[in-house]
C-alpha positions in Angstrom: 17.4 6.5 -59.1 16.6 9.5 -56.6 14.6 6.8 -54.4 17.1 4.8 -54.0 19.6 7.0 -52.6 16.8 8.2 -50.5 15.9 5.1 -49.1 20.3 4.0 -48.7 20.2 7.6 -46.7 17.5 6.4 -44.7 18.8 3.4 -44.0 22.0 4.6 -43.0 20.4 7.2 -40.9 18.1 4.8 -39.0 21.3 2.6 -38.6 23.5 5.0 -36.8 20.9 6.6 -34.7 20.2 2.9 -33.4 23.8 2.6 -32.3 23.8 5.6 -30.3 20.4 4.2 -28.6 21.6 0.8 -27.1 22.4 1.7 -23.4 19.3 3.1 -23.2 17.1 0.2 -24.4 18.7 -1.9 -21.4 16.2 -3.7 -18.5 17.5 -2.0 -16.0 19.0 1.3 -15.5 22.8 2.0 -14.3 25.2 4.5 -13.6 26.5 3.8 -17.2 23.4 4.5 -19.0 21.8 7.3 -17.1 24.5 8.9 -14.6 25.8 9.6 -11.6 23.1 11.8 -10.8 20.8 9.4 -11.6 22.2 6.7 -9.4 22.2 9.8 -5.8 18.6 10.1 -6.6 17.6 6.4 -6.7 19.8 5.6 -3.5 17.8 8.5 -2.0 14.8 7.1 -2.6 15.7 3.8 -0.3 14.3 4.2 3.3 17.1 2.3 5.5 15.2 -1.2 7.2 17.4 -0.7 10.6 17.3 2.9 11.6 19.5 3.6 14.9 18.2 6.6 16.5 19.9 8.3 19.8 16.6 7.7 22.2 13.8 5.0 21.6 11.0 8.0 22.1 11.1 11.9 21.3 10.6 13.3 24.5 7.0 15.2 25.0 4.8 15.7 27.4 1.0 14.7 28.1 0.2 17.6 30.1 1.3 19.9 27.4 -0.7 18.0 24.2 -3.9 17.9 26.8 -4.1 21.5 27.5 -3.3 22.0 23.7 -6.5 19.8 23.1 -8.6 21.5 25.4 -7.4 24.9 24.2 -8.1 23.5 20.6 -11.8 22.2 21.3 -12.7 25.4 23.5 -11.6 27.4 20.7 -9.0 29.4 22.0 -6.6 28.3 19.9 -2.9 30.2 20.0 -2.2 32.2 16.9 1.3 31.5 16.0 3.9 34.3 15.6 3.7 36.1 11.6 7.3 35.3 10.0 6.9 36.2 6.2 8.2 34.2 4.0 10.2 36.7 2.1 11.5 39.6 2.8 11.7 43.0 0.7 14.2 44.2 -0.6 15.3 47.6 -1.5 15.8 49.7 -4.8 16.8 48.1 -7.8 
């Protein structure tokens, strides 16, 4: 007698849990089954085919990335300016 009302506990158990399951089984994932905030980060993730930028090409210039080159294979390389990350703070 006590196995069966284990096993129609069980039952009833694995039953309900499945019911509360069923969005989440689906093929694809939706704003319904995961979330908004799972829907921003998936449209984040798409890189848009036809960009419009203001100008066609950054402006640089040669002169500048040659004498950086030079500078770099003579070894005289610029050390940049030391901007910590953090700061300290005071007392606590």
């Amino acid at each position: 007698m006590n196995t069966k009302l284990v096993s129609a506990a069980s039952s009833i158990a694995l039953l309900s849990l499945g019911a509360c399951t069923q969005s989440m089984l689906t093929d694809e994932p939706n704003a319904a089954a995961f979330g908004e905030p799972n829907r921003q980060t998936m449209a984040a993730q798409v890189v848009n085919p036809e960009p419009e930028y203001d100008t066609l090409v950054p402006a640089s210039s040669a002169e500048h990335a040659a004498d950086a080159v030079e500078r770099y294979n003579e070894g005289n390389v610029k050390e940049p300016n030391h901007i910590p990350s953090t700061s300290p703070s005071g007392g606590s």
